[in-house]
Each structure stands twice: as C-alpha cells, then as structure tokens.
TORKOL-4160 file (C-alpha; in steps of 0.2 Angstrom, whole numbers, padded with zeros to 4 digits, m for minus):
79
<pt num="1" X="0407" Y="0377" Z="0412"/>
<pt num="2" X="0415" Y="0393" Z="0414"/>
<pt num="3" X="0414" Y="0409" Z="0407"/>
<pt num="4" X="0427" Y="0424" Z="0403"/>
<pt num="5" X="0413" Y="0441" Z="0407"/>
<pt num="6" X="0398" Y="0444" Z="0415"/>
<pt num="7" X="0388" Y="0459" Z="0413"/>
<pt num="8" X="0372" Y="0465" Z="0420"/>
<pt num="9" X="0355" Y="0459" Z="0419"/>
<pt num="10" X="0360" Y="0460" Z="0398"/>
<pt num="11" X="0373" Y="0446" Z="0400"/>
<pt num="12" X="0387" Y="0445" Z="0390"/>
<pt num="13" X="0399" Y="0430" Z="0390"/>
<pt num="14" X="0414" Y="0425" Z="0381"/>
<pt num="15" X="0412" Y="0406" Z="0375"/>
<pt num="16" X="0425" Y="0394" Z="0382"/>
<pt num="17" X="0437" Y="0389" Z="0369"/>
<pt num="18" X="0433" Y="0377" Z="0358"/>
<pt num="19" X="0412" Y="0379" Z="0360"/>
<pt num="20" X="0407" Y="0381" Z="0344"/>
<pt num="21" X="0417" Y="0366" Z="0337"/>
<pt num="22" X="0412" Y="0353" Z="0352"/>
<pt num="23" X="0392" Y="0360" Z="0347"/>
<pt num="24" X="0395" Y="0357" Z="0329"/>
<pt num="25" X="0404" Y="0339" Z="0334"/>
<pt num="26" X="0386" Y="0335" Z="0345"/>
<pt num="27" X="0377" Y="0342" Z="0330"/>
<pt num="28" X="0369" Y="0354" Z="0339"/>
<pt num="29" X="0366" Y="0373" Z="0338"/>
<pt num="30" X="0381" Y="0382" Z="0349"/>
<pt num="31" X="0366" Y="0389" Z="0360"/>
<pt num="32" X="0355" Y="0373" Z="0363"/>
<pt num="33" X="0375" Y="0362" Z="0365"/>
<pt num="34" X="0378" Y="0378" Z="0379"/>
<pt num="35" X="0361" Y="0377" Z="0387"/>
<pt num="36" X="0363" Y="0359" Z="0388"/>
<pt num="37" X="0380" Y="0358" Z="0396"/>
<pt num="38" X="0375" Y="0368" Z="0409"/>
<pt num="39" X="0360" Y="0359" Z="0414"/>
<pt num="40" X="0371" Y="0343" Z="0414"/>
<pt num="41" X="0385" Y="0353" Z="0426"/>
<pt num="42" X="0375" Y="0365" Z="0437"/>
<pt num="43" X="0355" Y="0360" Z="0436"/>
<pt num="44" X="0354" Y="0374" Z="0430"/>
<pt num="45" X="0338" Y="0377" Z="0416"/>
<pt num="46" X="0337" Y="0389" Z="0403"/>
<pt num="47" X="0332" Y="0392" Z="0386"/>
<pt num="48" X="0340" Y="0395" Z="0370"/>
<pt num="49" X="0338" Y="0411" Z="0362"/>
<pt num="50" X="0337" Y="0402" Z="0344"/>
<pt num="51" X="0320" Y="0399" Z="0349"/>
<pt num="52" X="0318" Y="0419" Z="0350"/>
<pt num="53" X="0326" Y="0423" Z="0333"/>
<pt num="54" X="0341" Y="0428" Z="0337"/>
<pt num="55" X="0354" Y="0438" Z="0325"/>
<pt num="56" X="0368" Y="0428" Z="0317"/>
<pt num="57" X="0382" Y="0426" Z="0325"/>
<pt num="58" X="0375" Y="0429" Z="0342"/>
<pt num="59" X="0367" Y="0419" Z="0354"/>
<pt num="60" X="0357" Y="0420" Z="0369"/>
<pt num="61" X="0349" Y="0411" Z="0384"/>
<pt num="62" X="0334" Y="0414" Z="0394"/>
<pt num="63" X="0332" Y="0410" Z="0412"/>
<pt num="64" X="0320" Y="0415" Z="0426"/>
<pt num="65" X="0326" Y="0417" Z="0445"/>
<pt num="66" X="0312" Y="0410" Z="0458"/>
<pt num="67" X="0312" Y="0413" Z="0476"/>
<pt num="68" X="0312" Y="0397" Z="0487"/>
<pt num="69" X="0295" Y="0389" Z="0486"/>
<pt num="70" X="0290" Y="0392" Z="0505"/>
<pt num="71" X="0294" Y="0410" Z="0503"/>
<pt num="72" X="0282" Y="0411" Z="0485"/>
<pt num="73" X="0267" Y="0417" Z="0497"/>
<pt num="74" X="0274" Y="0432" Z="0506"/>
<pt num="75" X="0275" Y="0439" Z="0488"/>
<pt num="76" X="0261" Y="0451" Z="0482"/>
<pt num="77" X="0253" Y="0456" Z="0468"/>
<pt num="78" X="0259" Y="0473" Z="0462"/>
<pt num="79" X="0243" Y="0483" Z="0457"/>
C-alpha cells in the first residue's frame, strides 16, 4: 500500500486511488479497510481513528513505536 505525503508526527496521507470504493465494496469503513490492508502487506498494527470519533470526512490511524524487546530495560522511568 503506498501513500502520496507524509508529514510529521501529525501524518497526513493522500489515499491511493480507488480506497474508498474498494472499503465500500469490503463493506468496511475506509479507515478499518486501510488499517487492515496494511496489516495484511507490512505486519504493521494500528488503530482506526473511527474508534476515536473522528470528523467527517477524515480519517485517522493510531499506532505506537516500541523499541526491540531486549533494549525495553535500558529505558527509565522519567520522574
């Protein structure tokens, strides 16, 4: 799955052509078809932002970056 722009830690993508009709055709909510697709290509997991209520019109993903399991302990609690 490829996508047009990428911007900062507030991403913004343009959807590859056809999205929206090939989410509609699954059934599914063009975020949830999205998220599921590039779970399916990459292993990648994220979240759909439908589940965050999201404006019309846009939609959104959430994901969270973690560090390599045998690293996780050199990491410290910031007090």
């Amino acid at each position: 799955m490829l996508c047009n722009v990428f911007v900062s830690s507030n991403t913004v993508t343009s959807l590859p052509q056809g999205a929206l009709q090939a989410a509609k055709q699954s059934g599914k909510v063009l975020d949830v078809f999205f998220c599921l697709k590039l779970l399916e290509a990459t292993g990648i997991s994220t979240v759909p932002g439908s589940g965050f209520g999201q404006k019309e019109g846009l939609f959104h993903l959430r994901t969270t970056i973690l560090p390599e399991e045998e690293i996780m302990d050199s990491f410290q609690e910031v007090q």
